[in-house]
N, C-alpha and C positions, 0 to 999 in steps of 0.2 A: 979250535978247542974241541977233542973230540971226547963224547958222550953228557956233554951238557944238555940239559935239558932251556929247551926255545926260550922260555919261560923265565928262567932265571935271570938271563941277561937284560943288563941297564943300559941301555943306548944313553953315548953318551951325554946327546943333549938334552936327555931326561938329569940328571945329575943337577944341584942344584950347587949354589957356592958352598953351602954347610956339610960339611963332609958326613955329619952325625946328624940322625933323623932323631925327634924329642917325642916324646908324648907325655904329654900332659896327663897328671892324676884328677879322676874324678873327687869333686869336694866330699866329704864327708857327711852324712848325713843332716846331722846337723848343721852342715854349712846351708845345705840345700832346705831342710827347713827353713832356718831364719829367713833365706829368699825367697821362698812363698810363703811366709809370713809377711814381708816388707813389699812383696807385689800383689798382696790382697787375693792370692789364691788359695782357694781351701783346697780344692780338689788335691793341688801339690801337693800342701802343707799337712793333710790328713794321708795320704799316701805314703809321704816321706815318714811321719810320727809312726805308723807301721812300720816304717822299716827298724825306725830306731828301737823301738821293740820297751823303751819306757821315755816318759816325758817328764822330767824335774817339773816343780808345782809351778816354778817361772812360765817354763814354754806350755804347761797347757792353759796357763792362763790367757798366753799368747793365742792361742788357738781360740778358747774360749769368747776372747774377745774379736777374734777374726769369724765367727760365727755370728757373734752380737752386728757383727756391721754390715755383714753380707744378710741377715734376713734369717740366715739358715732355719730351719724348723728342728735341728737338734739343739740349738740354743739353750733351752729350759731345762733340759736334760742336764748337758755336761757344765752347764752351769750350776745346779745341784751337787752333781760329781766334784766340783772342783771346790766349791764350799767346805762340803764333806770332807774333801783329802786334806783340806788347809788345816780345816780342829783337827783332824789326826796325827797332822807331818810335822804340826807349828807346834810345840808343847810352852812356850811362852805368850801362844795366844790368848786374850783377854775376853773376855763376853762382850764386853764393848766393839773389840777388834773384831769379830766373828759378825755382830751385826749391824757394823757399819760394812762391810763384805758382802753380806745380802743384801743390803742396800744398795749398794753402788754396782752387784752386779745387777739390780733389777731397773738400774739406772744405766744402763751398756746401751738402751735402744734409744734412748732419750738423749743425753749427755754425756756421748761417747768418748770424748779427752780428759773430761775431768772424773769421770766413773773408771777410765780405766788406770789413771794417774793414783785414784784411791787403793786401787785394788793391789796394784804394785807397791806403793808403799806400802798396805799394810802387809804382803805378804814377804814383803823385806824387814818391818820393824818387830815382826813376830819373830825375826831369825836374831835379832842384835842380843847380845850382851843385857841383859837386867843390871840397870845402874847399879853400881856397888852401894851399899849401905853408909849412911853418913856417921860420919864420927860426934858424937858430943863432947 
């Protein structure tokens, strides 16, 4: 083979049986959130929310509550923040709903399954449909 470069050539028992080499697509940001969410890393899981450049009210709560369990000292913070964002995002949220939210977030250090079990439902029953009105 003249003018090939050394380099280029595959010996053949480098070769493997798959004649086509694959690469694999990095997951998507938010894949990679949820998995350091689910492996209890903030450091990931705040690195990746930067990348993703906005967090739906679900995953920062996800965050929020990944903050509450690690200890974090921005806890009090973005737990305010994420209060805040619920009365402005949830527009069928109730006063009641709002502060049973401050509640349960201020309950994340204490009773961290069932404060956060609160905080998802309410942040899912503030999105539902308002029952239709009954007929007489």
């Amino acid at each position: 083979m003249v003018g090939t470069v050394e380099w280029l050539k595959v010996a053949p028992s480098s070769r493997s049986s798959c004649e086509h080499s694959f690469v694999t697509a990095q997951p998507s940001p938010r894949i990679r959130f949820r998995r350091a969410i689910d492996a209890g890393s903030v450091r990931l899981a705040e690195l990746t929310a930067r990348e993703m450049h906005h967090l739906t009210l679900e995953e920062a709560l996800e965050l929020v509550i990944l903050y509450a369990a690690d200890g974090d000292p921005k806890f009090e913070r973005v737990a305010c923040r994420w209060l805040g964002r619920l009365m402005l995002e949830r527009e069928r949220l109730t006063l009641s709903q709002a502060q049973l939210a401050a509640v349960a977030l201020r309950a994340l250090e204490d009773a961290p399954a069932t404060a956060a079990a609160t905080l998802r439902a309410v942040a899912h029953s503030a999105t539902a449909s308002p029952p239709s009105p009954r007929k007489r």
